[in-house]
C-alpha positions, 0 to 999 in steps of 0.5 A, a space after each residue: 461524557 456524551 452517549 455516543 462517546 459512551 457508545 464509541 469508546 465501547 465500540 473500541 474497547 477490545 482494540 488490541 493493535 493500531 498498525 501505522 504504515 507510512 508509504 507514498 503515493 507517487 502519480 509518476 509522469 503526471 506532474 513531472 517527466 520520468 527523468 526528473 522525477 527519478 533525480 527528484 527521488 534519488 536526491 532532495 525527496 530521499 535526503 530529507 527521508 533520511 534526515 527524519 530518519 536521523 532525527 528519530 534515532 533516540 526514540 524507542 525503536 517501534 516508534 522511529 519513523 519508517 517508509 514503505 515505497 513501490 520496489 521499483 522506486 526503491 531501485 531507483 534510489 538504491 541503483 548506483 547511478 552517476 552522481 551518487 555519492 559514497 556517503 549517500 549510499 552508505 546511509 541508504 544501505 545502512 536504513 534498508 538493512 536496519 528496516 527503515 526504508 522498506 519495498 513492497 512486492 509491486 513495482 507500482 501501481 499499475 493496470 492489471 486487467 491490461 497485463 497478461 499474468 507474465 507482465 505482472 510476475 515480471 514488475 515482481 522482479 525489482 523487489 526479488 533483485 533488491 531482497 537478492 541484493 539486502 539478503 533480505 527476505 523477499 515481501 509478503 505485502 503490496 500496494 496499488 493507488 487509484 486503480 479503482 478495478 483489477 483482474 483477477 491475474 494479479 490475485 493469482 499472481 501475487 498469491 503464487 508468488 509468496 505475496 499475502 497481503 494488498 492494500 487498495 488505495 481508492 480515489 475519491 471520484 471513483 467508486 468506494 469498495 464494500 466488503 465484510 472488512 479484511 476478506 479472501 480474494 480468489 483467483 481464476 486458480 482458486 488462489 487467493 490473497 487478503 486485500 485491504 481497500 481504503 475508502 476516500 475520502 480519507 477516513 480513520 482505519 484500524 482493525 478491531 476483534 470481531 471475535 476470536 482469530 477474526 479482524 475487521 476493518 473499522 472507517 469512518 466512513 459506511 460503505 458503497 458496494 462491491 462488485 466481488 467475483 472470482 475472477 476480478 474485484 469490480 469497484 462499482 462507480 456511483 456516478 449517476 448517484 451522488 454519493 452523499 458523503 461527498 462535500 456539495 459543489 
């Protein structure tokens, strides 16, 4: 074995969980318009969710395959809309209430510096009727993809709303976000909630033991900076500085 192999393996040595979380990242309006793109989700793309779904029964319950969507999304495909059919339903009904098909607190990725702290605690709605509706507990994660910035009205938000967690997908033009790993973002209120950004290019993630009680976030990739304040997470961009880690054109 070679030295950093050694290295690496020792690196990992206290890795106690690898948590695998499969969600989309849906960019709605971009490529098609928002009446097609509901059909699309509502018919063919769900379907063959389900289809995986049904092929996986037969192994062991934490390895079945899962997926996490926007609750906005979700609602879409669980609404009774003309063209659904009763064995459809059924199927969509029996994989929410098994945990299969899942919904975060977001309705989607939106611009929460644009948003007054009203407008984001009623995009909470969709995932508060869909528990209401499942009598399922209400979700305690979140998601945004490619918004590199947010106002510090969503920490807030969320945090008083039950909402513990969010994950923070970064594009790979915009700048990459340096914090200690897992970390406390607080609100104008003094609120705060657990945010977890990704950096892109994609790279490996995972949480190691960085001592007792405490996690840390593991890439493969070494960090940029991060522009931290109270009252709003700054990703600061690196545009006139090419980053290095970036493929040469």
């Amino acid at each position: 074995m070679r030295d950093h192999d050694s290295e690496s393996e020792l690196e990992w040595s206290n890795l106690e969980e690898v948590i695998v979380v499969c969600k989309t990242h849906f960019d709605i309006g971009y490529t098609h318009r928002v009446k097609e793109f509901v059909h699309y989700i509502r018919t063919s793309m769900i379907d063959k969710a389900m289809d995986i779904m049904d092929q996986g029964k037969e192994t062991p319950p934490e390895q079945q395959f899962a997926w996490t969507s926007p609750s906005w999304v979700m609602s879409r495909v669980l609404d009774d809309w003309e063209g659904q059919t009763p064995e459809r339903q059924k199927r969509l009904d029996d994989y929410v209430k098994s945990g299969r098909f899942k919904f975060h607190a977001l309705p989607f990725t939106l611009e929460s510096d644009a948003c007054e702290p009203e407008e984001i605690a009623r995009g909470l709605t969709f995932a508060s009727n869909l528990s209401r509706k499942y009598s399922m507990p209400l979700p305690t994660s979140s998601k945004m993809t490619d918004v590199p910035s947010h106002g510090g009205a969503l920490a807030t938000v969320l945090a008083n709303s039950g909402v513990k967690f969010i994950h923070i997908g970064c594009n790979w033009p915009s700048g990459y976000v340096t914090t200690p790993g897992l970390f406390w973002w607080e609100g104008p209120d003094g609120s705060r909630i657990l945010p977890a950004p990704t950096e892109l290019p994609p790279g490996l993630i995972g949480l190691k033991s960085g001592g007792r009680g405490s996690l840390t976030l593991a890439t493969t990739l070494s960090p940029l900076k991060v522009g931290h304040t109270k009252s709003g997470l700054l990703f600061l961009s690196p545009w006139t500085t090419p980053d290095p880690r970036l493929p040469k054109t």
